[in-house]
C-alpha positions in Angstrom: -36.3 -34.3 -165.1 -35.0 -37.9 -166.2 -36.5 -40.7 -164.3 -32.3 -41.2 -162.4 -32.5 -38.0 -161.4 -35.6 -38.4 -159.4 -34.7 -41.3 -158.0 -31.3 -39.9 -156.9 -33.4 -36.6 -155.4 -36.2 -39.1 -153.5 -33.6 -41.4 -151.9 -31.9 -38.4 -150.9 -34.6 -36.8 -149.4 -35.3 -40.4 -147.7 -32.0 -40.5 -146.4 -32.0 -36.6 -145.1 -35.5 -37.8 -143.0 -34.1 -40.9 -142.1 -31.3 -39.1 -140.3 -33.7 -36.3 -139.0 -35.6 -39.5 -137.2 -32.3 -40.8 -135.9 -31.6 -37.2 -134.3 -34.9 -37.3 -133.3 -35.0 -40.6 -131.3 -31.6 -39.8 -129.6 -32.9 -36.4 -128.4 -36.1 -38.2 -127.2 -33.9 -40.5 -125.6 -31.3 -38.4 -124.6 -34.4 -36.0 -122.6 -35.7 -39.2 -121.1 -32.0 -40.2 -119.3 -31.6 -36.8 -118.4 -35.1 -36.5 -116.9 -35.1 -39.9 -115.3 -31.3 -39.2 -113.9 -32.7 -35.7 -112.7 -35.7 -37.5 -111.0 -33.5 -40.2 -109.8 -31.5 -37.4 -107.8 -34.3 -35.3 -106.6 -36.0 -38.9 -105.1 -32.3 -39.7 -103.7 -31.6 -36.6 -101.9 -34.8 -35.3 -101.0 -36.6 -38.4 -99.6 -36.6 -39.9 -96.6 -36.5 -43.5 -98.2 -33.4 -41.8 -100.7 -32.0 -41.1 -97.3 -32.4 -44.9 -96.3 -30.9 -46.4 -99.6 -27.9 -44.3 -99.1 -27.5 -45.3 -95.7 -27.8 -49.1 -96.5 -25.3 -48.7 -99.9 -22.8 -47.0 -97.7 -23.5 -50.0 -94.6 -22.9 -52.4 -97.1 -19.4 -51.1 -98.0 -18.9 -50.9 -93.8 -19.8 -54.5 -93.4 -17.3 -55.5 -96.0 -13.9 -56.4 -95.5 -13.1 -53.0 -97.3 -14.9 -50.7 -94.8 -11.9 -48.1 -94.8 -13.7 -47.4 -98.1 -17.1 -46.2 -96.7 -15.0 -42.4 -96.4 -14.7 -42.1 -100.2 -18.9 -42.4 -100.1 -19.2 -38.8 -98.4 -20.9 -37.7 -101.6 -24.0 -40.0 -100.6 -24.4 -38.3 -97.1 -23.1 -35.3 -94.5 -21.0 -35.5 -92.1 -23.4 -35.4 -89.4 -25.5 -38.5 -91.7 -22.2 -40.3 -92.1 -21.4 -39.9 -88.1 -24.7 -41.2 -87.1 -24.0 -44.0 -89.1 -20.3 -45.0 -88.1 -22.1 -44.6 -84.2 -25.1 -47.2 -84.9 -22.4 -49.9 -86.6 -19.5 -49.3 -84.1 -21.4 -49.2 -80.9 -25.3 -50.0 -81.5 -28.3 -49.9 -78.5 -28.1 -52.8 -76.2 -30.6 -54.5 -74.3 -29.8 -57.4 -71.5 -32.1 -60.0 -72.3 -34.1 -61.5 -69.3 -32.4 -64.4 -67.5 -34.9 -67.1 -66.5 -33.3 -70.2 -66.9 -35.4 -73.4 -68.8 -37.7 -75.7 -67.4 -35.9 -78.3 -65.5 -38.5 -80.7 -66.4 -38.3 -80.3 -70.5 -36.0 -82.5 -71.7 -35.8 -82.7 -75.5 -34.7 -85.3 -77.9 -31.9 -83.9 -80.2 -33.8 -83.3 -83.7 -32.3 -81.2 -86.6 -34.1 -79.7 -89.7 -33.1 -77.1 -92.3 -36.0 -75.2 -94.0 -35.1 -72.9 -97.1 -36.3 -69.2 -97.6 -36.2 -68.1 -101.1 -36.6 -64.3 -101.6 -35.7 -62.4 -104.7 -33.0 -60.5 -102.8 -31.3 -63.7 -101.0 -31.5 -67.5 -100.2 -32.0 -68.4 -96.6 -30.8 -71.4 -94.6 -32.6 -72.3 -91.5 -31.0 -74.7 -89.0 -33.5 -75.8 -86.2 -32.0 -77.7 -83.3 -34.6 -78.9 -80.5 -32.0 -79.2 -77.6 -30.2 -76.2 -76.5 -27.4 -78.1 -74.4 -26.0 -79.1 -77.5 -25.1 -76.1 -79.2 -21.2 -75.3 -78.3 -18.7 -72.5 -79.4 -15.6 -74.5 -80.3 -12.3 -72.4 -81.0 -9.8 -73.1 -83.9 -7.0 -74.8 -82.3 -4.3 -73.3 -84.4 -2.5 -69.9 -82.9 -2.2 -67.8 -85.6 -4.5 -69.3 -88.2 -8.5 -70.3 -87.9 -9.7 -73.3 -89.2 -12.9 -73.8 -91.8 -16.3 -74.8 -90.4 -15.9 -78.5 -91.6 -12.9 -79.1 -89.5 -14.2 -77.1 -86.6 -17.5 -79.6 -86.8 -15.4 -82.4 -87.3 -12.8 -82.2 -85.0 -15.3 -81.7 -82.1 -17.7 -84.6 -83.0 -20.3 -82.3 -84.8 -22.7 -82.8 -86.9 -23.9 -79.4 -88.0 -23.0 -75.9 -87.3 -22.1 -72.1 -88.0 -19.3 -69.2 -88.0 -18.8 -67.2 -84.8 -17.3 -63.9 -84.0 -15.1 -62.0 -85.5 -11.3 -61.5 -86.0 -8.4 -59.2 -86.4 -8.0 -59.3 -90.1 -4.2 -58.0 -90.9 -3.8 -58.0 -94.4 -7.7 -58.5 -95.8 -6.5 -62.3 -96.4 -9.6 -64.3 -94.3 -6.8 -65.9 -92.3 -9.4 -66.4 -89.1 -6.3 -66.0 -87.3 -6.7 -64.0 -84.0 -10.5 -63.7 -82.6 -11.7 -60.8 -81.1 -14.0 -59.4 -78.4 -15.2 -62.3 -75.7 -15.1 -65.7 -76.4 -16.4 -68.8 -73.8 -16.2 -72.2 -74.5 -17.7 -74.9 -72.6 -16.8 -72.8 -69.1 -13.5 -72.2 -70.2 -12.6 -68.5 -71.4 -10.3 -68.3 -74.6 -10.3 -64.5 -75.3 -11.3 -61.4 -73.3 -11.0 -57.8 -74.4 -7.4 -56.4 -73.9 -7.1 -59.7 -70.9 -9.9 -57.7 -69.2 -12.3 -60.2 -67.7 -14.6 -56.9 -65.9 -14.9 -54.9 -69.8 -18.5 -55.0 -70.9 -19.0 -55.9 -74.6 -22.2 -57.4 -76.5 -22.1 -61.0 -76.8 -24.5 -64.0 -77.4 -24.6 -66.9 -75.5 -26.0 -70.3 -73.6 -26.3 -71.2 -69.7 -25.5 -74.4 -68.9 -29.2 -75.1 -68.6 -29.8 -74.0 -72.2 -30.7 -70.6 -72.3 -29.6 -68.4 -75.1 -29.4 -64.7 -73.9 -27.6 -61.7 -74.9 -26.6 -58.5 -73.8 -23.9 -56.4 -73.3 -21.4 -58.2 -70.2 -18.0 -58.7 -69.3 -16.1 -62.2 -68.8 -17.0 -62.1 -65.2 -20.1 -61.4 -65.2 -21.2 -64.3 -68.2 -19.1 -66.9 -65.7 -21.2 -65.8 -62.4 -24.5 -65.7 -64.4 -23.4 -69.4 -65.4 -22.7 -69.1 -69.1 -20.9 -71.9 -70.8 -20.2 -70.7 -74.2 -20.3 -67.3 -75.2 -19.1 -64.9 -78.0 -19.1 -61.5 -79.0 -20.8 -59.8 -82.2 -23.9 -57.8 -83.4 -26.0 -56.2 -83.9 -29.1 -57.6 -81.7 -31.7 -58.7 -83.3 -34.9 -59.4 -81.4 -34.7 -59.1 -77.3 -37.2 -60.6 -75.1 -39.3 -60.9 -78.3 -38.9 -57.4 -79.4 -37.5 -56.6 -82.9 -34.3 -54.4 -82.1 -33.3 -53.4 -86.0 -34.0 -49.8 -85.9 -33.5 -47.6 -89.5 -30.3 -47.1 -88.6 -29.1 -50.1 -87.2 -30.2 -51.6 -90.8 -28.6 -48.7 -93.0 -25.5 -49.0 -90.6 -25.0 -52.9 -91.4 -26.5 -53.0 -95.3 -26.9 -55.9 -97.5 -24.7 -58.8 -97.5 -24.3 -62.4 -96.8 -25.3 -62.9 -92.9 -25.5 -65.4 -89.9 -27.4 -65.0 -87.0 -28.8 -67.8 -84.0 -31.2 -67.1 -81.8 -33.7 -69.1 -79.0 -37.3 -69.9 -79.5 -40.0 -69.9 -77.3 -39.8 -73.7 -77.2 -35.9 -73.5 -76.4 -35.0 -74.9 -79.8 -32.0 -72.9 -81.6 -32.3 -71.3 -84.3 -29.2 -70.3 -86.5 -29.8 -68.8 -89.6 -27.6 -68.0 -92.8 -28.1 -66.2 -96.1 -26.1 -65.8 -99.4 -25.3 -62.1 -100.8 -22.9 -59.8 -102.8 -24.0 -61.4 -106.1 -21.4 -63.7 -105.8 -22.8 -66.8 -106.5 -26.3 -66.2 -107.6 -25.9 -62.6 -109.7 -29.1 -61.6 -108.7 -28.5 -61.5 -104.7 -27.7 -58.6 -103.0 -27.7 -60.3 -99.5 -30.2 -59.5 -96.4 -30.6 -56.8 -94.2 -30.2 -57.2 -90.2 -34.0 -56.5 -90.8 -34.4 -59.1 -93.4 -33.1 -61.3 -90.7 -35.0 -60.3 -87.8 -38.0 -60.6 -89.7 -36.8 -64.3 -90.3 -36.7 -65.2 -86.7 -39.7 -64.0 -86.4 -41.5 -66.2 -87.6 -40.1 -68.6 -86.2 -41.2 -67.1 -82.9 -37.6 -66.4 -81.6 -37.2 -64.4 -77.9 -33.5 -63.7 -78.3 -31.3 -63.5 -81.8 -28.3 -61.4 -82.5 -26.1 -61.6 -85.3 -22.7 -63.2 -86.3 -19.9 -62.5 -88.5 -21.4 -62.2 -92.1 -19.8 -61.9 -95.8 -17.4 -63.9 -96.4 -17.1 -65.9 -93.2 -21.2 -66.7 -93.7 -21.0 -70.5 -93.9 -23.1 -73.5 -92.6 -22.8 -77.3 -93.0 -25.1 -80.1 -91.5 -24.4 -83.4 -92.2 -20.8 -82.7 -94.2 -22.7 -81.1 -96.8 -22.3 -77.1 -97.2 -25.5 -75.4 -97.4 -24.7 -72.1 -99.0 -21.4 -71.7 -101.2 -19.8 -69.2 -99.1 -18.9 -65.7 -100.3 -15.3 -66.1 -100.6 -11.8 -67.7 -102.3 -10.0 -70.5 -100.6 -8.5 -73.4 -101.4 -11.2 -75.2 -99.0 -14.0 -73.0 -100.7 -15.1 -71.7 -97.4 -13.1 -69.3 -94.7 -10.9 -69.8 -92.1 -12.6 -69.3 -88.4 -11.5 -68.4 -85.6 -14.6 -70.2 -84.1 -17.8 -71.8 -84.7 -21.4 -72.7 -83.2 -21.4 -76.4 -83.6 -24.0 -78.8 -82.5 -22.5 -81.6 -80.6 -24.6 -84.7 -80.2 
């Protein structure tokens, strides 16, 4: 055989392996995917913690502004799963906090401090006000439209502060416009559920002595307890010192950008935000209403409950925004319908 002719024959051959290798590899990796997608189900659907991640993927589409999407997720849970969850986001376990009033005889100078909690999964912002009297709900003083935190701080003489409750949201376009549930400000009540002043609904708020407390009241029941500023959201997070985020409660609510305030022991406040949705930083998810009772927790809070979250998650302290919010406005932050602001 000529010397070509071998050569041609060998880099065949070569060629024929080479391709043999390459069908090789892809099988191997072609078994591994189908293994490790095989795996990946059995651990998902058999599991107790594949229950959990279910239940927190499909709370995270419920906490959005897109929660009418959650009922294309029935693939991830049963009906009976998917019902349990709608009951501990729509209407979670309450506790009534103890009412004790503060000691008459503490007065404390008005200090403010914002510690940072990096995680891998989020960035916290901690916002740590020593007096208690300070800390007002101020409402958006347009009628159909709510107003961003900056303006809500500014217009009332703040120097710091948080988003509130919620609103009615016609449209998905953040507009802040109409709030919702109870809201109390400085003794004077702005909204009430339906104009119902004797309709229980969960709510966080101050006495006029400084006492944070929550619990699940009507209008008339806040005014006679002596509550000054009030409004309504959820879940609870820690009552009379005890951690209230249950399994459920945390795969109800998911990950996402979140605001919470809560009390101390020492009556300082303690209002807390976090970033989330991979929307600024790609590799944050957001926190978990356990993530954020955890939080408060070491800061030794007796009461917390949470706020409005994703896109309406925003705090400022001294005109300078702590977190880029999680949403798209002209203002880069999102119209409120009102705000927690610390008024000197």
């Amino acid at each position: 055989m000529s010397e070509l002719k071998m050569e041609t024959t060998l880099a065949t051959r070569s060629s024929r392996r080479r391709k043999r290798s390459k069908k090789r590899i892809w099988r191997i990796i072609g078994a591994i995917f189908l293994t490790s997608f095989l795996l990946g189900c059995i651990f998902i659907y058999t599991t107790d913690t594949g229950l959990q991640l279910r239940k927190m993927l499909v709370g995270t589409v419920l906490s959005t502004q897109h929660a009418r999407y959650a009922k294309y997720l029935g693939f991830l849970l049963t009906k009976t799963e998917m019902e349990e969850l709608l009951k501990a986001f729509h209407h979670p376990p309450t506790a009534q906090s103890t009412v004790t009033g503060m000691d008459p005889n503490k007065k404390e100078k008005l200090s403010v401090r914002v510690d940072t909690i990096e995680t891998s999964n989020y960035t916290a912002k901690v916002l740590i006000i020593s007096d208690p009297t300070k800390v007002h709900l101020v409402q958006s003083r347009l009628s159909n439209k709510g107003q961003p935190l900056s303006d809500l701080i500014k217009e009332n003489n703040g120097i710091a502060g948080i988003n509130g409750g919620g609103f009615v949201d016609r449209g998905g376009t953040g507009s802040g416009g109409t709030a919702t549930g109870i809201v109390i400000s400085k003794g004077d009540v702005l909204t009430s559920p339906r104009g119902n002043r004797n309709t229980p609904l969960l709510v966080g708020g101050f006495l006029k002595d400084g006492q944070f407390i929550t619990g699940k009241y009507s209008v008339n029941e806040l005014l006679n307890l002596g509550v000054t500023d009030a409004v309504s959201f959820g879940p609870q997070l820690i009552v009379d010192g005890v951690n209230r985020v249950t399994s459920s409660i945390d795969g109800a609510w998911g990950w996402a950008p979140r605001t919470a305030i809560g009390q101390a022991k020492d009556g300082s406040v303690i209002m807390i935000i976090t970033d989330g949705r991979f929307y600024w930083d790609k590799t944050h998810r957001g926190a978990s209403m356990s993530d954020m009772a955890g939080m408060f927790e070491k800061y030794h809070v007796t009461n917390a409950i949470a706020m409005d979250g994703g896109g309406s998650t925003t705090m400022i302290y001294n005109e300078q925004l702590l977190l880029k919010p999680a949403t798209d406005t002209a203002v880069g932050m999102r119209y409120l319908p009102n705000a927690w602001v610390v008024i000197p």
